[in-house]
C-alpha positions, -999 to 999 in steps of 0.1 A, spaced: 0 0 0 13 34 0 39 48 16 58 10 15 93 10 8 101 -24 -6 132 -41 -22 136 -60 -44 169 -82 -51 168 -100 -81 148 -75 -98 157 -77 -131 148 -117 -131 118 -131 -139 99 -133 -105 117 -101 -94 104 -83 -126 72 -93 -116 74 -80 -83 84 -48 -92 55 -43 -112 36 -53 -80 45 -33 -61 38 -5 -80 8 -12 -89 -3 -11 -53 9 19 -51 43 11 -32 62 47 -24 98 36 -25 109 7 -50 146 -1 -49 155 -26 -76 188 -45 -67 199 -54 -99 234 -50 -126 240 -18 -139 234 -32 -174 193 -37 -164 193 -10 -146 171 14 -170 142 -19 -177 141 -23 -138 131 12 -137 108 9 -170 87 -13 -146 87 13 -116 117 7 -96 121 44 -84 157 35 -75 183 10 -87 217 -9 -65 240 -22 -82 250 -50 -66 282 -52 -89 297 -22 -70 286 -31 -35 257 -49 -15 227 -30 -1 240 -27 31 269 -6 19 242 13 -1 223 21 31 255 27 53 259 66 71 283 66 98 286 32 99 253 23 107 223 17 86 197 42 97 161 31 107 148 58 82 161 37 54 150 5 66 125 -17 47 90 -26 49 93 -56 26 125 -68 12 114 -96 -17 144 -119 -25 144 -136 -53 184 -142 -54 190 -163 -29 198 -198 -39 191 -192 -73 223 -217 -80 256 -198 -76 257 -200 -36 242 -168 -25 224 -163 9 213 -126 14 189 -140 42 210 -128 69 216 -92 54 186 -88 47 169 -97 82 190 -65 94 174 -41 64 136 -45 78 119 -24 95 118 -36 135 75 -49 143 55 -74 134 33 -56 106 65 -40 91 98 -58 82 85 -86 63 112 -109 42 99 -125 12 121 -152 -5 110 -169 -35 141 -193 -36 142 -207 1 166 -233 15 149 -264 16 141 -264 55 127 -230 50 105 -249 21 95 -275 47 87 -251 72 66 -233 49 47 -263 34 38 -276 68 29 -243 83 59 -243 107 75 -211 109 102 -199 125 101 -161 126 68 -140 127 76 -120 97 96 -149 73 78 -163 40 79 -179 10 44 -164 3 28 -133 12 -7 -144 6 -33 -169 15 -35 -197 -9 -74 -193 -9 -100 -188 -42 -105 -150 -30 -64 -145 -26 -67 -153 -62 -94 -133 -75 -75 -103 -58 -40 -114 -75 -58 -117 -106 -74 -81 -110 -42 -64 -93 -27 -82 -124 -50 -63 -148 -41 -28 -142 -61 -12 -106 -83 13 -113 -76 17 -148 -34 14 -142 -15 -7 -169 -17 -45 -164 11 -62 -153 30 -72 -181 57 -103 -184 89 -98 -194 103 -121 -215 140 -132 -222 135 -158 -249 106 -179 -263 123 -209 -277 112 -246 -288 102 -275 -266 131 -298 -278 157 -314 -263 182 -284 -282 160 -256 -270 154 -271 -232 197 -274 -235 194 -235 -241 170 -224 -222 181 -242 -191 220 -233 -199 206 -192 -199 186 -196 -167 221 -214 -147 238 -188 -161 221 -164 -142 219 -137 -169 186 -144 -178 165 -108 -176 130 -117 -173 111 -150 -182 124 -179 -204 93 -195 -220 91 -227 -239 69 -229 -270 47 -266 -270 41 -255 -307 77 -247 -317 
């Protein structure tokens, strides 16, 4: 809702592209995109009202004055979809010192979870108060809700997918498409065409 200030690592990926594009569309205040330099301008395209390189440092050293990170700068909802996305990184721990101290604030959303934190989530175990793997209810009416959001609020633009590649469903184009998603470098969605 307004006045949320959300980030939003992996943003220039396919999930994080999405959530962007969320966020804004609910009307999110502050949208910091944690992203390479090079997709940089398309995270911003999608409403990212600020960008971090992560290239030339990590968001804490963004935040940093005085050697502290102040809570002014602190976030609301910090949407990771970088961590164990397959080259070892675990911005959990960071990340858990960027939110915002209380339980309706400081929420950490991962999309790529360790497998406990999987567990934990698919059992209904938690272990912190404001740790998930999804921020809604899975529920017909959660649904609905996702599903106008998605079509533009109150006459905004729909949320559009952005997409890498479209490429065959073969064994050469599955080769290709899985050696550009392990590669990390993918920006946006990689879609494979039944009809290719």
């Amino acid at each position: 809702s307004s006045g949320i200030n959300a980030e939003y690592g992996g943003a220039s990926g396919g999930t994080g592209t999405a959530g962007v594009q969320l966020a804004k569309a609910l009307g999110a205040k502050d949208i910091i995109g944690v992203c390479s330099g090079r997709n940089a301008e398309l995270v911003r395209s999608l409403g990212a009202t600020e960008i971090i390189d992560y290239t030339k440092g990590s968001v804490t050293d963004y935040l940093l004055e005085n050697g502290a990170v102040p809570e002014a700068k602190k976030f609301d909802i910090i949407y990771d979809c970088a961590t164990n996305s397959g080259a070892g990184e675990d911005y959990y721990s960071s990340s858990m010192g960027l939110l915002k101290p209380g339980s309706r604030h400081g929420q950490y959303v991962a999309i790529n979870g360790s497998p406990g934190f999987w567990i934990r989530a698919m059992t209904g175990i938690r272990v912190g108060a404001n740790e998930h793997l999804f921020l809604m209810k899975r529920n017909t009416a959660e649904y609905q809700e996702l599903g106008r959001i998605m079509d533009g609020l109150e006459g905004g633009e729909p949320i559009k997918p952005v997409i890498q590649d479209e490429l065959p469903f073969n064994e050469e184009g599955l080769k290709q498409g899985f050696d550009l998603l392990k590669s990390r470098r993918a920006v946006g969605k990689i879609v494979f065409n039944m009809d290719m």
